[in-house]
N, CA, C and O atoms as CSV, one atom per row, in Angstrom:
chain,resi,resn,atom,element,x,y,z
A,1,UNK,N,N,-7.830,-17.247,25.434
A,1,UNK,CA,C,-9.258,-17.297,25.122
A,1,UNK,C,C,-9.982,-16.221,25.939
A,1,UNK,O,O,-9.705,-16.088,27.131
A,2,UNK,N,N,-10.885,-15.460,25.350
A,2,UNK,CA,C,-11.324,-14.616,26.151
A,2,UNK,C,C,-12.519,-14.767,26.536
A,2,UNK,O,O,-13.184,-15.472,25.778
A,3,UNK,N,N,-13.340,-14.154,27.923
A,3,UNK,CA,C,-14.655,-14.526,28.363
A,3,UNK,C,C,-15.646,-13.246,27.747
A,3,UNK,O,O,-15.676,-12.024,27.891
A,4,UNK,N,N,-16.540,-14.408,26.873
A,4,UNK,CA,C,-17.492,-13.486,26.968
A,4,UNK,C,C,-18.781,-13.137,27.899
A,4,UNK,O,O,-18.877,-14.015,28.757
A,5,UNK,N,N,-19.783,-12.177,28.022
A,5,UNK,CA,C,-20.513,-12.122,28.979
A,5,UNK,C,C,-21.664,-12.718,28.449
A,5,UNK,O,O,-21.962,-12.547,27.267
A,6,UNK,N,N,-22.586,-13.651,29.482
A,6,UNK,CA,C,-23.501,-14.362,29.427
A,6,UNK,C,C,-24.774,-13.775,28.819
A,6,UNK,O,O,-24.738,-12.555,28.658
A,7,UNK,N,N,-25.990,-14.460,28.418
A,7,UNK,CA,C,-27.066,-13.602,27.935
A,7,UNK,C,C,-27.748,-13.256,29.430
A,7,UNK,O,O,-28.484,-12.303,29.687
A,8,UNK,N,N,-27.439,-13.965,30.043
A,8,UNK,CA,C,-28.235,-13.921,31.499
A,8,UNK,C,C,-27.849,-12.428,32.153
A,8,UNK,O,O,-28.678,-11.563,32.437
A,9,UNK,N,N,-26.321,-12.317,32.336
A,9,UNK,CA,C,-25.886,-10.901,32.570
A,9,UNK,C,C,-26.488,-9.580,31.794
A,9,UNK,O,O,-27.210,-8.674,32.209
A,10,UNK,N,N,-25.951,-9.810,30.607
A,10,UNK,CA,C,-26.959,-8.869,29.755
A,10,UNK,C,C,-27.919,-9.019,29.997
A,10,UNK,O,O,-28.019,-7.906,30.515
A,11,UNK,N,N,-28.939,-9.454,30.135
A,11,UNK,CA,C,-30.266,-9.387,30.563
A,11,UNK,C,C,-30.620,-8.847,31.717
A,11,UNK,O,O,-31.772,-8.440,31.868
A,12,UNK,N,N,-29.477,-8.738,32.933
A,12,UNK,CA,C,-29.516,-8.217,33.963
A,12,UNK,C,C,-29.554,-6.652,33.625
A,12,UNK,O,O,-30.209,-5.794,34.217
A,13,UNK,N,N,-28.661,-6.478,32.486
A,13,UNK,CA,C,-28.049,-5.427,32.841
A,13,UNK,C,C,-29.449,-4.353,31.701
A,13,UNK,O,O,-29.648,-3.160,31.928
A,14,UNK,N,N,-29.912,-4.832,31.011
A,14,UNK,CA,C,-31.541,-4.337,30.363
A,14,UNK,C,C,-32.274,-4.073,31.288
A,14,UNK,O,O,-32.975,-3.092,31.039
A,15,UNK,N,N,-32.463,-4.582,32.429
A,15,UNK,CA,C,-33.469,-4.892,33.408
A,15,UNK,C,C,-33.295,-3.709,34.117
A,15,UNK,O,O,-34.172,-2.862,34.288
A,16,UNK,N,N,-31.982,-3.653,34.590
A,16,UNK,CA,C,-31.893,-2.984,36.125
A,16,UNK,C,C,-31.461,-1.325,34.710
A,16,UNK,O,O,-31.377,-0.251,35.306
A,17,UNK,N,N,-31.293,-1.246,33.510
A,17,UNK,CA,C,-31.674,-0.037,32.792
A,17,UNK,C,C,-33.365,0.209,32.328
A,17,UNK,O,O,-33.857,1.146,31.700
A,18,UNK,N,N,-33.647,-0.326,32.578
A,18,UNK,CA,C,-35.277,-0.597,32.398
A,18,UNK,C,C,-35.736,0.168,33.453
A,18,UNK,O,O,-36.131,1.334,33.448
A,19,UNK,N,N,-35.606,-0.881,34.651
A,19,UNK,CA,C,-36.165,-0.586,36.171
A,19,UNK,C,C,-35.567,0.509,36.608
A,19,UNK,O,O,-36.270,1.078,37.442
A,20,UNK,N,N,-35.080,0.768,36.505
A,20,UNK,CA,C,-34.101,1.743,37.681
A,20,UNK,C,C,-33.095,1.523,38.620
A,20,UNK,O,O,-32.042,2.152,38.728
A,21,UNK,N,N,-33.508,0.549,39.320
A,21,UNK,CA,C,-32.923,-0.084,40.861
A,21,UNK,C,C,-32.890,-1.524,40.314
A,21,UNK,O,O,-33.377,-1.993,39.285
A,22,UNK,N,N,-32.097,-2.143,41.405
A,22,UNK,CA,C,-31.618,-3.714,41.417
A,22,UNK,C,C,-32.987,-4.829,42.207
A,22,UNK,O,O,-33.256,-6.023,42.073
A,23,UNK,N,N,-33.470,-3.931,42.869
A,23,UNK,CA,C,-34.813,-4.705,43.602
A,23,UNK,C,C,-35.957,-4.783,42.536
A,23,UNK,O,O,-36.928,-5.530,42.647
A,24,UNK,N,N,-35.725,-3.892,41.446
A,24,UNK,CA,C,-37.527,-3.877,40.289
A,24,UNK,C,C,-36.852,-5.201,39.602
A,24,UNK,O,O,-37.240,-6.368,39.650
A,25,UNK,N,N,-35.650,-4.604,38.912
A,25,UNK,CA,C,-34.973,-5.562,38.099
A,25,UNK,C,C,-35.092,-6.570,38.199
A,25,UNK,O,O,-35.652,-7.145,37.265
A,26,UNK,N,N,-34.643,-7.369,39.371
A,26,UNK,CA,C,-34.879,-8.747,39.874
A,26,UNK,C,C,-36.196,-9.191,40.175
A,26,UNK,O,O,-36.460,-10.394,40.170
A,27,UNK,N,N,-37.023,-8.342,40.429
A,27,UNK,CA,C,-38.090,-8.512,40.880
A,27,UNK,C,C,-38.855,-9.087,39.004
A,27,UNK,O,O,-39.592,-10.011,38.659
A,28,UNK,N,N,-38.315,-8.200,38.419
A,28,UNK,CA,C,-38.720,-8.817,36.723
A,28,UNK,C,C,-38.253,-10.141,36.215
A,28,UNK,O,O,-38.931,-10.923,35.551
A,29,UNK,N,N,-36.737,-10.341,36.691
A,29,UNK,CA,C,-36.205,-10.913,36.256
A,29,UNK,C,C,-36.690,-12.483,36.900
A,29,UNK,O,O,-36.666,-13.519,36.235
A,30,UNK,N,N,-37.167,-12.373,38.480
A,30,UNK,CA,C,-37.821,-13.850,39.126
A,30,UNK,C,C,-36.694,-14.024,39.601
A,30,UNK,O,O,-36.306,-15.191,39.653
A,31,UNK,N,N,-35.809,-12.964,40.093
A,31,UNK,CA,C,-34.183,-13.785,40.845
A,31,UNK,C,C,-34.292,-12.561,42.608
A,31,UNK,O,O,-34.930,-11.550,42.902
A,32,UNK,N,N,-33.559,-13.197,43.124
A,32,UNK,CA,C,-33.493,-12.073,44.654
A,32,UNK,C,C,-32.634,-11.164,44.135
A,32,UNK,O,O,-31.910,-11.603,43.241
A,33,UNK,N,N,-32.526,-10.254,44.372
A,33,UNK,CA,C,-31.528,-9.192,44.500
A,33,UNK,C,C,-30.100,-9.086,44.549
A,33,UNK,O,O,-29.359,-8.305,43.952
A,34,UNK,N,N,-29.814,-10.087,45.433
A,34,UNK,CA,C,-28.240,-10.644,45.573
A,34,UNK,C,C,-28.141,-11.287,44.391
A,34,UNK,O,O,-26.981,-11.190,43.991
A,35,UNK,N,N,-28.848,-11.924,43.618
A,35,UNK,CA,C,-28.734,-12.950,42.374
A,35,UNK,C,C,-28.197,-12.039,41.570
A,35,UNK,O,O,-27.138,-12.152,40.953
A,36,UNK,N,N,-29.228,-10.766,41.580
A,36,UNK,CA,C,-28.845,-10.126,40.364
A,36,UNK,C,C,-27.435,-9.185,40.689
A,36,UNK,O,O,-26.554,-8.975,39.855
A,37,UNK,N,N,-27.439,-8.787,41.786
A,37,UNK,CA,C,-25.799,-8.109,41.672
A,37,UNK,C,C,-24.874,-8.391,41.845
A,37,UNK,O,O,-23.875,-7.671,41.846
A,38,UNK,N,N,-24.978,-10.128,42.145
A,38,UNK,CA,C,-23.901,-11.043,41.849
A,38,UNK,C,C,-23.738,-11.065,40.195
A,38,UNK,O,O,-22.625,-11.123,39.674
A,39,UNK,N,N,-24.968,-11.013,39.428
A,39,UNK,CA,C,-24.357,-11.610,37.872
A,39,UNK,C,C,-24.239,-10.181,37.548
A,39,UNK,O,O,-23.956,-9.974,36.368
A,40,UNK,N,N,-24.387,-9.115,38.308
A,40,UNK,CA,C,-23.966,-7.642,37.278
A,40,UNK,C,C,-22.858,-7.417,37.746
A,40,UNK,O,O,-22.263,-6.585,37.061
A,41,UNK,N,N,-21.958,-7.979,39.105
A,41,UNK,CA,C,-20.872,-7.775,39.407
A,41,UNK,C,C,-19.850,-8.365,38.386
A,41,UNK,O,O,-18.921,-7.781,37.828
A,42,UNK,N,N,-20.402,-10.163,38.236
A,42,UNK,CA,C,-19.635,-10.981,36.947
A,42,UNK,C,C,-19.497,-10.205,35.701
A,42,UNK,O,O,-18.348,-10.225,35.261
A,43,UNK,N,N,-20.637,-9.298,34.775
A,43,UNK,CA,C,-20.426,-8.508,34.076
A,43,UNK,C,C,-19.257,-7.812,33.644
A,43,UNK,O,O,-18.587,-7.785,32.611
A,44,UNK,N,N,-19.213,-7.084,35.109
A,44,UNK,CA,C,-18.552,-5.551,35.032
A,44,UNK,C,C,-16.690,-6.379,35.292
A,44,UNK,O,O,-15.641,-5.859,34.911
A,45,UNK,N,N,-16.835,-7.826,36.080
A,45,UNK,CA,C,-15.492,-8.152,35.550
A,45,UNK,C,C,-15.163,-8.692,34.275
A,45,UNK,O,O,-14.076,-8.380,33.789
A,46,UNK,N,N,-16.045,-9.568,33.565
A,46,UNK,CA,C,-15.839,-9.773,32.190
A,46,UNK,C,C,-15.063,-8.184,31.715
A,46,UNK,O,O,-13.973,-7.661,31.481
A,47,UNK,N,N,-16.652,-7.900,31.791
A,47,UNK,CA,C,-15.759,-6.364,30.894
A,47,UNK,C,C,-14.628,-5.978,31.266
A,47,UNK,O,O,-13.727,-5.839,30.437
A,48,UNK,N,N,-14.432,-5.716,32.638
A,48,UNK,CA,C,-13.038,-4.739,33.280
A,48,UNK,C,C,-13.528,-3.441,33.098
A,48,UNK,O,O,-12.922,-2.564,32.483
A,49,UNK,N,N,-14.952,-3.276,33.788
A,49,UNK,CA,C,-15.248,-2.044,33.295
A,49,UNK,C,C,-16.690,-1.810,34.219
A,49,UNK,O,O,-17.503,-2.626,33.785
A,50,UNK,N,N,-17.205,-1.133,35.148
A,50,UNK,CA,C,-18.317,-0.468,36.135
A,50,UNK,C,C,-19.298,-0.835,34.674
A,50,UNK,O,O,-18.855,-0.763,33.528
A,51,UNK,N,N,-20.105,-1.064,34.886
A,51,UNK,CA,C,-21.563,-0.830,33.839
A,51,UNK,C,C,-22.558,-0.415,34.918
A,51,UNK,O,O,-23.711,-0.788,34.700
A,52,UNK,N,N,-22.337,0.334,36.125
A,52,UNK,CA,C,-23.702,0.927,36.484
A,52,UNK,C,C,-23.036,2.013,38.102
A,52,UNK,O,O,-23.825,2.697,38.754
C-alpha cells in the first residue's frame, strides 16, 4: 500500500512557494515553524524526493 501525502503537507508546501521562507509560510499557515518543517520534511519522505 502506498502513502500518500496529506492535504496539510501540500498546503505547506503552496505556502512556503507562496512565501518564500518557512517563517511567512507558517506564519500563514497559524503553525510555528518547526510545525511546518516537520510536515515538509514528512512530504519530501512520502515522496523520496527534496521538494525545496
Amino acid at each position: 500500500m502506498s502513502v500518500l501525502p496529506t492535504l496539510r503537507q501540500l498546503q505547506y508546501l503552496k505556502l512556503l512557494a507562496e512565501h518564500g521562507s518557512f517563517s511567512r509560510a507558517a506564519e500563514a499557515a497559524h503553525v510555528s515553524q518547526p510545525a511546518l518543517s516537520s510536515g515538509v520534511q514528512e512530504l519530501e519522505r512520502v515522496l523520496g524526493a527534496a521538494v525545496v
